[in-house]
Backbone and ligand atoms as CSV (ligand in chain L), in Angstrom:
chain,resi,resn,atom,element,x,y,z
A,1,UNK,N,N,13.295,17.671,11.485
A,1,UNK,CA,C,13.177,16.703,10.381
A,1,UNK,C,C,12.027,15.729,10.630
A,2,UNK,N,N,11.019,15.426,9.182
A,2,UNK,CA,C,9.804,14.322,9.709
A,2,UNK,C,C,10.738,13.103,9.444
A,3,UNK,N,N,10.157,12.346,10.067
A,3,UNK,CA,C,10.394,10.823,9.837
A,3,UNK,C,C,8.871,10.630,9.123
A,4,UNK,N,N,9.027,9.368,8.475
A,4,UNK,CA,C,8.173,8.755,7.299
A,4,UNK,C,C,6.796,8.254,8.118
A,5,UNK,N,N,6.729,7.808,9.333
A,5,UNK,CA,C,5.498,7.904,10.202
A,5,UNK,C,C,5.272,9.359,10.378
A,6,UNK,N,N,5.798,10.111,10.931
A,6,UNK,CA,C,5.488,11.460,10.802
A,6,UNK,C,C,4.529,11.939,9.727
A,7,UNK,N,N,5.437,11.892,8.718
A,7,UNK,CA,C,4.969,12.467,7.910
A,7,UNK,C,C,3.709,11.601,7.425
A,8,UNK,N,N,2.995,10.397,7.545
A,8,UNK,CA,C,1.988,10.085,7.294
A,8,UNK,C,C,1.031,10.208,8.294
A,9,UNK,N,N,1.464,10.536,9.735
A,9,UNK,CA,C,0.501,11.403,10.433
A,9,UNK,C,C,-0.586,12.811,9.825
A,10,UNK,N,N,1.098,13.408,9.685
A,10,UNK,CA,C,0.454,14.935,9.051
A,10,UNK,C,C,-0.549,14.611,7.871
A,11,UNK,N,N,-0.486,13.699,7.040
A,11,UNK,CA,C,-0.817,13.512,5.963
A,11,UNK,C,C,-2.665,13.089,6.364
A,12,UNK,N,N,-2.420,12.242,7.145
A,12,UNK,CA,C,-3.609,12.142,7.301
A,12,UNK,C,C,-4.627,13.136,8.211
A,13,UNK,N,N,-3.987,13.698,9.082
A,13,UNK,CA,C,-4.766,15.353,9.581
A,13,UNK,C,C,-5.162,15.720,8.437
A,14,UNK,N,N,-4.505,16.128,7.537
A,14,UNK,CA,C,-4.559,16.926,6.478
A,14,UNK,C,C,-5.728,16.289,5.530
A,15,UNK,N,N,-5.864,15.199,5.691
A,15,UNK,CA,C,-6.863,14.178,4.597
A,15,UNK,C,C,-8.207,14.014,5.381
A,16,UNK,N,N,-8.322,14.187,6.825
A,16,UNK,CA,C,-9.105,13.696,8.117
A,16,UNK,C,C,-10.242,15.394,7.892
A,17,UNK,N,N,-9.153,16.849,7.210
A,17,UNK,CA,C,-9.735,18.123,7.640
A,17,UNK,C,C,-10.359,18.076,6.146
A,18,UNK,N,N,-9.695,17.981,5.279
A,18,UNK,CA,C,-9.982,18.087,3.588
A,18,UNK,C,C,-10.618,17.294,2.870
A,19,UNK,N,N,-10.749,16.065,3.142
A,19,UNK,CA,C,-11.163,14.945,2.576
A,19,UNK,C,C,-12.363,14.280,3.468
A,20,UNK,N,N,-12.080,13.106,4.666
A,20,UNK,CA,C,-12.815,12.958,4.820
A,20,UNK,C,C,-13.887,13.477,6.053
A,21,UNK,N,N,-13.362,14.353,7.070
A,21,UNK,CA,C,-14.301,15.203,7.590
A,21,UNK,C,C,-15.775,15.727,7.091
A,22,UNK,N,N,-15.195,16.523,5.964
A,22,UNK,CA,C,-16.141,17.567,5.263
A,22,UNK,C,C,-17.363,15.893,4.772
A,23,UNK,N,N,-17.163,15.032,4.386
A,23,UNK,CA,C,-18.337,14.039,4.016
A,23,UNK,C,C,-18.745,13.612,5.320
A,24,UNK,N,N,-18.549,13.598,6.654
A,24,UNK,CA,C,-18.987,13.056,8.096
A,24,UNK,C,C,-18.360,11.696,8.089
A,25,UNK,N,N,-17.239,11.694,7.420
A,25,UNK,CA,C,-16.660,9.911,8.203
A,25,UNK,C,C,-15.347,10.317,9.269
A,26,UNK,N,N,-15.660,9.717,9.968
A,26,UNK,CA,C,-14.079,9.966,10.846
A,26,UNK,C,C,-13.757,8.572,11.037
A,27,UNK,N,N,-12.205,8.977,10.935
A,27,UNK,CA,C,-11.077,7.743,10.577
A,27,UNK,C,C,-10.790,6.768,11.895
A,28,UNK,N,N,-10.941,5.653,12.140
A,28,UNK,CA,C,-10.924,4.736,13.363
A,28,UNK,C,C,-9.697,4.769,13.399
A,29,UNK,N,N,-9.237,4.569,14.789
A,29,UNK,CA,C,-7.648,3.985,15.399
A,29,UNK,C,C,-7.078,3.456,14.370
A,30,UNK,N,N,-6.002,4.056,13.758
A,30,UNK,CA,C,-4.791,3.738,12.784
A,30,UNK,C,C,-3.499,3.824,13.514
A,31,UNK,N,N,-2.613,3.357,12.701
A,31,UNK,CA,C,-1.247,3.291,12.093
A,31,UNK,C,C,-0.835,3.640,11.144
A,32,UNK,N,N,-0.014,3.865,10.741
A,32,UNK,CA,C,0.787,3.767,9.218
A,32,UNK,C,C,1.973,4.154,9.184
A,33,UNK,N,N,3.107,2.663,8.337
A,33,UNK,CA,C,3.845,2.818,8.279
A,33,UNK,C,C,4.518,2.516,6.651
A,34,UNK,N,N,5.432,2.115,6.880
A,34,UNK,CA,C,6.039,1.546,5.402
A,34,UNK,C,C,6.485,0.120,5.777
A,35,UNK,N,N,5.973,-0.822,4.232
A,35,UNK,CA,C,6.241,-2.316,4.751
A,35,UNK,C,C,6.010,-2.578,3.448
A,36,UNK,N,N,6.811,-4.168,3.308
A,36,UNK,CA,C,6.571,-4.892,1.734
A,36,UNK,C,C,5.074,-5.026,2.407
A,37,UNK,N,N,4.373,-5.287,0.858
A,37,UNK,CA,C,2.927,-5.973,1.252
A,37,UNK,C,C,3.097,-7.750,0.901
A,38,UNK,N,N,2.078,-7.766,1.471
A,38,UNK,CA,C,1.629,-9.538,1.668
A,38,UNK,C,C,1.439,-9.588,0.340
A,39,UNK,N,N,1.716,-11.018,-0.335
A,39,UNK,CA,C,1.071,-11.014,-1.725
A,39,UNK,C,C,1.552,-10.873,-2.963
A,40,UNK,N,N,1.429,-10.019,-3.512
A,40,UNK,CA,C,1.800,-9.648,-4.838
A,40,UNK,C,C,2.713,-8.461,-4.718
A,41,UNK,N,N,3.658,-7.849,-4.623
A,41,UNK,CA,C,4.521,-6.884,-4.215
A,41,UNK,C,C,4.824,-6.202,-4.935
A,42,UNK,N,N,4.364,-6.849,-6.596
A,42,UNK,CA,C,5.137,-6.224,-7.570
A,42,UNK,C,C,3.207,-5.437,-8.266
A,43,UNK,N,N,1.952,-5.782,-7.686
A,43,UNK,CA,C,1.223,-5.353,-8.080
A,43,UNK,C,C,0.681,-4.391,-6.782
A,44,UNK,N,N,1.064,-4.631,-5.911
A,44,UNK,CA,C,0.100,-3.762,-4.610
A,44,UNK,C,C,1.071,-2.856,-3.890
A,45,UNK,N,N,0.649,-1.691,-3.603
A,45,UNK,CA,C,1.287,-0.478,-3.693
A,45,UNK,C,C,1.166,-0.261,-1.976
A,46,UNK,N,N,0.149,-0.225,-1.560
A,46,UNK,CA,C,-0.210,-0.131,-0.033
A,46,UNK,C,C,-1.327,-1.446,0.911
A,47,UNK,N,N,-1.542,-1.584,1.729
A,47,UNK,CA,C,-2.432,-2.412,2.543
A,47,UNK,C,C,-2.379,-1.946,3.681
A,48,UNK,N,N,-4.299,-2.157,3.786
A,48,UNK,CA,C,-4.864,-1.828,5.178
A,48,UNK,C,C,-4.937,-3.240,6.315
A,49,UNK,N,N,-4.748,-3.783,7.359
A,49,UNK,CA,C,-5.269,-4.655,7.957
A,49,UNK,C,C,-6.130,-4.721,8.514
A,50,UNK,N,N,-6.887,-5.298,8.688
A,50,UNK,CA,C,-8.096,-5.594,9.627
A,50,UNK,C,C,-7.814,-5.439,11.190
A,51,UNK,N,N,-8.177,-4.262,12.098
A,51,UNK,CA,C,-8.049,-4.017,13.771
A,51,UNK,C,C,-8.020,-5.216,14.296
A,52,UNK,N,N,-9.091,-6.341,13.801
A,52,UNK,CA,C,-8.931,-7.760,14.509
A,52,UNK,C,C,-8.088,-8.140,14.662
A,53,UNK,N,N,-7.225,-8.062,13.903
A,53,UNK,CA,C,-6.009,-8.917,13.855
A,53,UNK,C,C,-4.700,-8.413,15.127
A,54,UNK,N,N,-4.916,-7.023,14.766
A,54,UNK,CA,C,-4.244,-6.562,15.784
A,54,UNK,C,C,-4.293,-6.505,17.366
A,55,UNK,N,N,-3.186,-6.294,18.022
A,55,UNK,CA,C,-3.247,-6.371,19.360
A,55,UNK,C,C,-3.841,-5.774,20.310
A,56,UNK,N,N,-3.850,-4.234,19.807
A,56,UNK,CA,C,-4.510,-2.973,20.398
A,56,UNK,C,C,-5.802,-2.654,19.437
A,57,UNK,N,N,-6.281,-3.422,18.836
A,57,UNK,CA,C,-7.461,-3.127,17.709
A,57,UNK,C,C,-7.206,-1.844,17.051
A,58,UNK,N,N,-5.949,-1.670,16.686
A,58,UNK,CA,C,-5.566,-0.806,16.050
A,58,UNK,C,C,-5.514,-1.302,14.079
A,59,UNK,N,N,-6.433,-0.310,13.222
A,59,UNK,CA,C,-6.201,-0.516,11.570
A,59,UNK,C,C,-4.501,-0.632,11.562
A,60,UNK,N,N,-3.433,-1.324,10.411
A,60,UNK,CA,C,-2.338,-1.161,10.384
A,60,UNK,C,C,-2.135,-0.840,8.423
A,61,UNK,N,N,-1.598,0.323,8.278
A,61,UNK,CA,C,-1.587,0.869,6.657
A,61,UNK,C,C,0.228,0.412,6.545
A,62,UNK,N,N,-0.054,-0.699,5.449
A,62,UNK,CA,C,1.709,-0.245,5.463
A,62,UNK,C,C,1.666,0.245,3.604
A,63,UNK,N,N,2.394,1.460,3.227
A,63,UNK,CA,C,2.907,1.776,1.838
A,63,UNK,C,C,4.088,1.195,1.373
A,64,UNK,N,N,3.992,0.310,0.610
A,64,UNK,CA,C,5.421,-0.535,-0.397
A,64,UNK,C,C,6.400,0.555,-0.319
A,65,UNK,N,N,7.734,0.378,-0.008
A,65,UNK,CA,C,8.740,0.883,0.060
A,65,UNK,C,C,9.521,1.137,-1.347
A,66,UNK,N,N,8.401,0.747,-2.294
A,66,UNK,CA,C,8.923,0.580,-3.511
A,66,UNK,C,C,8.154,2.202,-4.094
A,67,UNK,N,N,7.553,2.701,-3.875
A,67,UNK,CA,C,7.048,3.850,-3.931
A,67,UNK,C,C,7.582,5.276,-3.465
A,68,UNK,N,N,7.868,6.381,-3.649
A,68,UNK,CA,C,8.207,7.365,-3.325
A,68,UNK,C,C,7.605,8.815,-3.837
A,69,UNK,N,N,6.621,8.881,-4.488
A,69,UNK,CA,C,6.287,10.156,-5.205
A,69,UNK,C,C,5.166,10.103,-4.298
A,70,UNK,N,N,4.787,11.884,-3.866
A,70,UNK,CA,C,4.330,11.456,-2.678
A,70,UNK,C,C,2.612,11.789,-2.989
A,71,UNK,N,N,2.354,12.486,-4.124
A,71,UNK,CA,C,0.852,12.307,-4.509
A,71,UNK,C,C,0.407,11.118,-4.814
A,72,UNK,N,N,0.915,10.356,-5.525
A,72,UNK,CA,C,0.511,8.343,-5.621
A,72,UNK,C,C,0.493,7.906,-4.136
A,73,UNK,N,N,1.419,8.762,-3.042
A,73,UNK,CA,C,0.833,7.765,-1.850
A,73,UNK,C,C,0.118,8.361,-1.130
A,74,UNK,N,N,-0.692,9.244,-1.508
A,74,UNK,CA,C,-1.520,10.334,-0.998
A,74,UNK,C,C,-2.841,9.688,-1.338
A,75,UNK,N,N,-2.942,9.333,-2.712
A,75,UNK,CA,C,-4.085,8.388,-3.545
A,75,UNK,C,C,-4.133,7.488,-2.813
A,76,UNK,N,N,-3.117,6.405,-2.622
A,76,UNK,CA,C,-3.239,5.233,-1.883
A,76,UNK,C,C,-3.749,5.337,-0.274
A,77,UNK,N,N,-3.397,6.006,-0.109
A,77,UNK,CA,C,-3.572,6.079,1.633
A,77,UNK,C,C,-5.749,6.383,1.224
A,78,UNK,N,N,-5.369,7.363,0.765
A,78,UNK,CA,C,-7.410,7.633,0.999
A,78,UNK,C,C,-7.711,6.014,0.294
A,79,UNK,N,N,-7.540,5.311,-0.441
A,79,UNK,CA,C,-8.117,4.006,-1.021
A,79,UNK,C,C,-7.981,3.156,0.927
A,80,UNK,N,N,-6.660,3.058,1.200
A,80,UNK,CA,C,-6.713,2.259,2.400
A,80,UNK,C,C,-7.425,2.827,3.727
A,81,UNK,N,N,-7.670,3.980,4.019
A,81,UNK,CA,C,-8.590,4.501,4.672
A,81,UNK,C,C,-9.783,4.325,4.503
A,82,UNK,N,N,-10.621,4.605,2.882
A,82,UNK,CA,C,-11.304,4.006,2.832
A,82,UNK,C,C,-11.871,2.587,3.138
A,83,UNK,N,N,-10.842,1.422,3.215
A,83,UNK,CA,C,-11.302,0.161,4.010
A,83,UNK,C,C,-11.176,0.505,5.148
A,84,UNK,N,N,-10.351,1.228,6.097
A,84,UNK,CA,C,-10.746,0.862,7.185
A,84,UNK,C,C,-12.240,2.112,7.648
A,85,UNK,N,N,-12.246,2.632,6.875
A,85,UNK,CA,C,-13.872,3.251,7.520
A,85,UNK,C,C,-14.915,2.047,6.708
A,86,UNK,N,N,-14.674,1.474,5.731
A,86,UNK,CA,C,-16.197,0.600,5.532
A,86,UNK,C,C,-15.937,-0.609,6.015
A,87,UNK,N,N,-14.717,-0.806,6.906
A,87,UNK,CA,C,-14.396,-1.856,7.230
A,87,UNK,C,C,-14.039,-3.024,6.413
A,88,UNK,N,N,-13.175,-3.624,6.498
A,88,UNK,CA,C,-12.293,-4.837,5.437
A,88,UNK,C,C,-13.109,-5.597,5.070
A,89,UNK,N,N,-13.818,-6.165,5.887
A,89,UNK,CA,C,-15.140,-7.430,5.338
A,89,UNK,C,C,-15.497,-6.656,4.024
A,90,UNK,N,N,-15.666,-5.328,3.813
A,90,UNK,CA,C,-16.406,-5.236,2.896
A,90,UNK,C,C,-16.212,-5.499,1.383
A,91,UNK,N,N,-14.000,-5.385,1.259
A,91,UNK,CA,C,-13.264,-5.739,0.777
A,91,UNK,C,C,-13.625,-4.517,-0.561
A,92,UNK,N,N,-13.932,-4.667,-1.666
A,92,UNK,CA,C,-13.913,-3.403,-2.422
A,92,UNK,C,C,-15.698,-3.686,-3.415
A,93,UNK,N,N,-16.324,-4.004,-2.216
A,93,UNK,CA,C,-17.526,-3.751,-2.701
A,93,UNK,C,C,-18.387,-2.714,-2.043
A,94,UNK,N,N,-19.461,-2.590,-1.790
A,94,UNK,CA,C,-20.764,-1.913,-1.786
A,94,UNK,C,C,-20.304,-0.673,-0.867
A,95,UNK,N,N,-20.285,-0.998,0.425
A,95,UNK,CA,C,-19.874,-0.140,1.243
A,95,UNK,C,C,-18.484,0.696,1.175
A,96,UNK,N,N,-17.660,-0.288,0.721
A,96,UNK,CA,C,-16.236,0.642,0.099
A,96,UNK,C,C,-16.556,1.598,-1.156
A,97,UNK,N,N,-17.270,0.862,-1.602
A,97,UNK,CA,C,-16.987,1.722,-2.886
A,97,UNK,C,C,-18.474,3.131,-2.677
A,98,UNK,N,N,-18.922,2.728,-1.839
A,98,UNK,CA,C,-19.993,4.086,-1.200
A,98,UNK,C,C,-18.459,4.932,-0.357
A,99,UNK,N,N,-17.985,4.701,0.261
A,99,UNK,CA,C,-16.979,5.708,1.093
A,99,UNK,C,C,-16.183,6.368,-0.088
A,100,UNK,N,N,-15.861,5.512,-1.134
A,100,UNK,CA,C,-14.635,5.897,-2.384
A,100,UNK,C,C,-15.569,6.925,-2.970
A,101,UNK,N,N,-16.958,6.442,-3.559
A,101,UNK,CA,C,-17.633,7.796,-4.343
A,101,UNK,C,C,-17.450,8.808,-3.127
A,102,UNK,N,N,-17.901,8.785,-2.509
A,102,UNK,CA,C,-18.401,10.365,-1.784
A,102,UNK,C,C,-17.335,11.522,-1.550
A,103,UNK,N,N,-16.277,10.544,-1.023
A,103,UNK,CA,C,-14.950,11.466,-1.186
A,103,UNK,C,C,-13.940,11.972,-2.525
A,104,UNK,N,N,-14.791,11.162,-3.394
A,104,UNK,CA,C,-14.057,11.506,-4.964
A,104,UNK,C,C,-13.299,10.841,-5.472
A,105,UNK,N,N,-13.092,9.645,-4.886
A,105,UNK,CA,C,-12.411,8.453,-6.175
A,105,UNK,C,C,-12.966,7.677,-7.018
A,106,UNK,N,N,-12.241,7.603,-8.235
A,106,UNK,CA,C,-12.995,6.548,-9.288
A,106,UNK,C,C,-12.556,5.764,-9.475
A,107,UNK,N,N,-13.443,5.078,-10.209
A,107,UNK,CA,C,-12.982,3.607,-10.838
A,107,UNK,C,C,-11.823,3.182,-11.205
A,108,UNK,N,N,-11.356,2.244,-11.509
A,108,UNK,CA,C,-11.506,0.881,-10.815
A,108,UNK,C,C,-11.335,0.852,-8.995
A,109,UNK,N,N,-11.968,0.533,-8.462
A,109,UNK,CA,C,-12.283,0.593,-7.452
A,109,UNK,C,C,-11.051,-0.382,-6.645
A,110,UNK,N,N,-10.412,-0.754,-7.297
A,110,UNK,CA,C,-9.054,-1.947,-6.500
A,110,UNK,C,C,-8.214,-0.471,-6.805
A,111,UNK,N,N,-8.024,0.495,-7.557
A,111,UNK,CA,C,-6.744,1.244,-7.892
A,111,UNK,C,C,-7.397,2.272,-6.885
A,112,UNK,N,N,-5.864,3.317,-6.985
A,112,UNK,CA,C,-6.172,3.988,-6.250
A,112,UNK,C,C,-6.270,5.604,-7.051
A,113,UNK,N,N,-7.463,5.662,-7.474
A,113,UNK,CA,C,-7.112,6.783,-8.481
A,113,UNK,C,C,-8.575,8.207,-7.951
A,114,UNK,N,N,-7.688,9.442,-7.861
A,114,UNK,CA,C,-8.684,10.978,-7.654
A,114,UNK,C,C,-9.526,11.183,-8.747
A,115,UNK,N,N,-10.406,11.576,-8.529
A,115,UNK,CA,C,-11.420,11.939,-9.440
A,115,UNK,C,C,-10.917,13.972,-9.846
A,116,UNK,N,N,-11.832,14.421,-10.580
A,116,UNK,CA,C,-11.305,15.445,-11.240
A,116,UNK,C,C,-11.570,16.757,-9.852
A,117,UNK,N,N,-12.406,16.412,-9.113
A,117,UNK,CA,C,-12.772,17.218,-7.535
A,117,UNK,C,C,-11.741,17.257,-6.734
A,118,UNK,N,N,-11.396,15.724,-6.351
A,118,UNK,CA,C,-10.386,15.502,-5.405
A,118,UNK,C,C,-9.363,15.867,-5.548
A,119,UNK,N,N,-8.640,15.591,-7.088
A,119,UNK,CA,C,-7.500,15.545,-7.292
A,119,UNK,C,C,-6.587,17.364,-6.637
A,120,UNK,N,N,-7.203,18.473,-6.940
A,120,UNK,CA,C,-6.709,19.390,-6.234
A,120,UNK,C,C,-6.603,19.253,-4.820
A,121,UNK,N,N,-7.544,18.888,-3.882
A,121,UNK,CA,C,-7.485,18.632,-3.028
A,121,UNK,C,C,-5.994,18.064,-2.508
A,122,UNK,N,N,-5.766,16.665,-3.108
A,122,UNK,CA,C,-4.879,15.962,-2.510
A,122,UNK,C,C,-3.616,16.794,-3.186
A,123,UNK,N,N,-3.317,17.633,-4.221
A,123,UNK,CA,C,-2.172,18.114,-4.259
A,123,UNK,C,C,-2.076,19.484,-3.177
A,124,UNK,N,N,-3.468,19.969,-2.366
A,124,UNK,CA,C,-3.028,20.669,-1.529
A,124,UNK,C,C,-2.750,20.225,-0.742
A,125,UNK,N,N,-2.886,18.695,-0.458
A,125,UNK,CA,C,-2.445,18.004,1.036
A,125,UNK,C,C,-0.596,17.894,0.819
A,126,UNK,N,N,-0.485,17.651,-0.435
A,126,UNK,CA,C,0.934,17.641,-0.867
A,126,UNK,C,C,1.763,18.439,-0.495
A,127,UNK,N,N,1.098,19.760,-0.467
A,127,UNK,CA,C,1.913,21.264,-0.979
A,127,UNK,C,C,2.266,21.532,0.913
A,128,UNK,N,N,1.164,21.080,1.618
A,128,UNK,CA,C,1.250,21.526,2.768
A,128,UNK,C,C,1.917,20.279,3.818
A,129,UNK,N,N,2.380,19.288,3.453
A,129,UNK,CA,C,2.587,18.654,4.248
A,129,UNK,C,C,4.462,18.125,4.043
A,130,UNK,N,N,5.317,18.729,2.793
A,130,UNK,CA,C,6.301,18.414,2.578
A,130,UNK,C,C,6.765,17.248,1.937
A,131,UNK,N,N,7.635,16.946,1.612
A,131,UNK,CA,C,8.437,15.876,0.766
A,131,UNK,C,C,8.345,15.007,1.513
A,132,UNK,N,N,8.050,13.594,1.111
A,132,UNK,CA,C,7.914,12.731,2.062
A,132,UNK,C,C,9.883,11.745,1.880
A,133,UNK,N,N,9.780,11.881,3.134
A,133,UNK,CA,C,10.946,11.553,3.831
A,133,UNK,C,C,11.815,9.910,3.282
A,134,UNK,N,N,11.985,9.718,2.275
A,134,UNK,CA,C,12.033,7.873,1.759
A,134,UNK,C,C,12.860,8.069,0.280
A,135,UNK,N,N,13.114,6.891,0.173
A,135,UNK,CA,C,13.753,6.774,-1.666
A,135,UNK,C,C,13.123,5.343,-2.051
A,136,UNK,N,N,12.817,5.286,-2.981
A,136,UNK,CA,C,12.518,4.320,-3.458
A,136,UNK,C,C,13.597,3.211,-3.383
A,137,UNK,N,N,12.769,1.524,-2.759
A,137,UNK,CA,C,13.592,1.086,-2.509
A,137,UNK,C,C,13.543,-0.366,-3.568
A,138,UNK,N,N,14.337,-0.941,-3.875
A,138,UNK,CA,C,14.305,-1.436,-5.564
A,138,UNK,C,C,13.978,-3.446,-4.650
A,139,UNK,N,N,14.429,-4.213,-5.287
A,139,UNK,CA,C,14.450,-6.024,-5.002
A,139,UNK,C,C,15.436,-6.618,-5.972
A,140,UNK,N,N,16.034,-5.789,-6.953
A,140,UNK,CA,C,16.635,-6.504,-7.944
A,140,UNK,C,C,17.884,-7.538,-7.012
A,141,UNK,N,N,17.947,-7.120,-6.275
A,141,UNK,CA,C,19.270,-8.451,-5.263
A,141,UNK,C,C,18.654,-9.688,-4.936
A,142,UNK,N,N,17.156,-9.102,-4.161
A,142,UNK,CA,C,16.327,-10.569,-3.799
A,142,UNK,C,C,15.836,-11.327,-5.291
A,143,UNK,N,N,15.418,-10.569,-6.812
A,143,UNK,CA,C,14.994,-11.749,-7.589
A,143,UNK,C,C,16.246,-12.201,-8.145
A,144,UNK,N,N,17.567,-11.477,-7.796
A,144,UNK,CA,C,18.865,-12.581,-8.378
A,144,UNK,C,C,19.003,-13.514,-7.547
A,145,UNK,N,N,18.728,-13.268,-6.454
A,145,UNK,CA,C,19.127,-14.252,-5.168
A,145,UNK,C,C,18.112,-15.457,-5.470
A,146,UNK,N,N,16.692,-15.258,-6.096
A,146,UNK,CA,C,16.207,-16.240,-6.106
A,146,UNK,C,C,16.397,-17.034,-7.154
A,147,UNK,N,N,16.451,-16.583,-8.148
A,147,UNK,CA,C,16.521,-16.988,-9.442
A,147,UNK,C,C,18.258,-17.886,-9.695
A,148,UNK,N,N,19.266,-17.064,-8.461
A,148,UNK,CA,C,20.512,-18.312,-8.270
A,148,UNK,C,C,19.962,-19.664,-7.553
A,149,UNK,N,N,18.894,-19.434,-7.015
A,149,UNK,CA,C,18.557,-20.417,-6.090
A,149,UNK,C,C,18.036,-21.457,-7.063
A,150,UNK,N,N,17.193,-21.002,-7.733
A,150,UNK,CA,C,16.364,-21.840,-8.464
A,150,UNK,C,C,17.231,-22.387,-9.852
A,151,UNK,N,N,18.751,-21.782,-9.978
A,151,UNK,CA,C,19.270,-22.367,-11.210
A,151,UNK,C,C,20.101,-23.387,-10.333
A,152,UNK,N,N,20.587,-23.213,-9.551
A,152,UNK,CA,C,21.647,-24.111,-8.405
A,152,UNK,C,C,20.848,-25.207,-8.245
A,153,UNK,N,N,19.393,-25.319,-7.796
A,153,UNK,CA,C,18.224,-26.301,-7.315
A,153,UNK,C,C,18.406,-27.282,-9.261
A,154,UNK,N,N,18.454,-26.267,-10.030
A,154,UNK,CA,C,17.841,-27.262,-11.375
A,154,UNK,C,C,19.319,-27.849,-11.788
A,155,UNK,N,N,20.568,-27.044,-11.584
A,155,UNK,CA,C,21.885,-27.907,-12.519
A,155,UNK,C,C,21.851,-29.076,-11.208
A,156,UNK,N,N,21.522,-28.997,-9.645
A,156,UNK,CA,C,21.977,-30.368,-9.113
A,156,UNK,C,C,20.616,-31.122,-9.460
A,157,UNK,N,N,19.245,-30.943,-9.442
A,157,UNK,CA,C,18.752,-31.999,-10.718
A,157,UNK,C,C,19.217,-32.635,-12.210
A,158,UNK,N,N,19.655,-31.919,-12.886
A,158,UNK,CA,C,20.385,-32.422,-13.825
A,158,UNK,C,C,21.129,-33.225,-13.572
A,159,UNK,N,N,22.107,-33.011,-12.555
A,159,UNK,CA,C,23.229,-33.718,-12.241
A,159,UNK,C,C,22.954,-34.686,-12.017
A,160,UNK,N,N,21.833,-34.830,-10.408
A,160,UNK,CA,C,21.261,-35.897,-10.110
A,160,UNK,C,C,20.755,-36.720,-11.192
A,161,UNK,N,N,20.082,-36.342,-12.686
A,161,UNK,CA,C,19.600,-37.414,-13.830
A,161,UNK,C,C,20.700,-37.418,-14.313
A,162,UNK,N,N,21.608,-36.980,-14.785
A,162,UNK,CA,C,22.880,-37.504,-15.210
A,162,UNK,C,C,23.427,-38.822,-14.487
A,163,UNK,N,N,23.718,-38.887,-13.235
A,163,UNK,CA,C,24.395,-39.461,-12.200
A,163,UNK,C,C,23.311,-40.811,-12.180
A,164,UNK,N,N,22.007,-41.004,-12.420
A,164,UNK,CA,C,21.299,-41.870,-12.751
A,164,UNK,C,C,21.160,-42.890,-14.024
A,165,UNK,N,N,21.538,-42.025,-14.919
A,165,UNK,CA,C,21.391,-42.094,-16.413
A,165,UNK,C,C,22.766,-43.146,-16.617
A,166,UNK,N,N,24.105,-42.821,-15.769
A,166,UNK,CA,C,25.403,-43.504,-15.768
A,166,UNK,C,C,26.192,-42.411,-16.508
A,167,UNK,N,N,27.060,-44.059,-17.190
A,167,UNK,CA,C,27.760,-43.703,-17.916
A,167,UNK,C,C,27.734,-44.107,-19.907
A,168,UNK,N,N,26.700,-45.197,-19.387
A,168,UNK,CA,C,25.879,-45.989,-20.579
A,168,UNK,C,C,25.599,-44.596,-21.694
L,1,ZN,ZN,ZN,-8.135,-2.048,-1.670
């Protein structure tokens, strides 16, 4: 049985022989796992980190756990690979978006989308690498949890202007 690192190992052999080999980039010291992302959670699907940051100057890929179809994280992973070969400084300009053309992604250059070349490609990375190992994992508990928080926070304001206001 793969486990979900596993299986984004294989995934990337498979992307390292098919994808970006054949253009001459080879992929620096990675990771990849599954993790909420920093930020916007409900708009960003995967994130690359910057090696600096890390301990072992290792890139760190985590894919939103909110995801499960495994060609969308097939897309995503080559977008976050792509930063870490043009390196993060470059963020999704000149040099990223030189690594994104050559290997066959298009525009918009923040998404993570195959061009009409690639796109077979990455469904043969699909076909050969198995079901990826995960279920989609939802938040609807954490925005009730917050949203009790934030009605509990506003009726003891009320209260509190009530309790000010008297009885007048
Ligand atoms: Zn990006």
């Amino acid at each position: 049985m793969t486990n979900r690192e596993e299986w984004f190992l294989k995934a990337v052999e498979q992307l390292k022989q098919k994808v970006f080999g054949p253009h001459g980039y080879s992929i620096p010291k990675f990771r990849c796992g599954v993790g909420w992302p920093t930020g916007n959670r409900k708009k960003v699907g995967a994130q690359c980190f910057d090696s600096k940051n890390s301990g072992d100057k290792t890139y760190e890929i985590f894919v939103s756990p909110k995801f499960d179809e495994p060609y969308e994280i097939i897309e995503m992973l080559v977008h976050e690979l792509c930063h870490a070969i043009a390196g993060i400084a470059a963020g999704h300009r000149k040099e990223f978006i030189a690594v994104m053309k050559a290997v066959g992604m298009v525009k918009p250059w923040t998404g993570s989308k195959a061009g009409d070349v690639l796109t077979p490609v990455l469904e043969t990375v699909v076909n050969e690498i198995g079901p990826y190992p995960h279920a989609k994992l939802g938040q609807k508990d954490r925005i009730r949890s917050r949203l009790q928080g934030f009605l509990k926070s506003n009726v003891h304001s009320a209260n509190t202007l009530l309790a000010l206001l008297g009885n007048g």
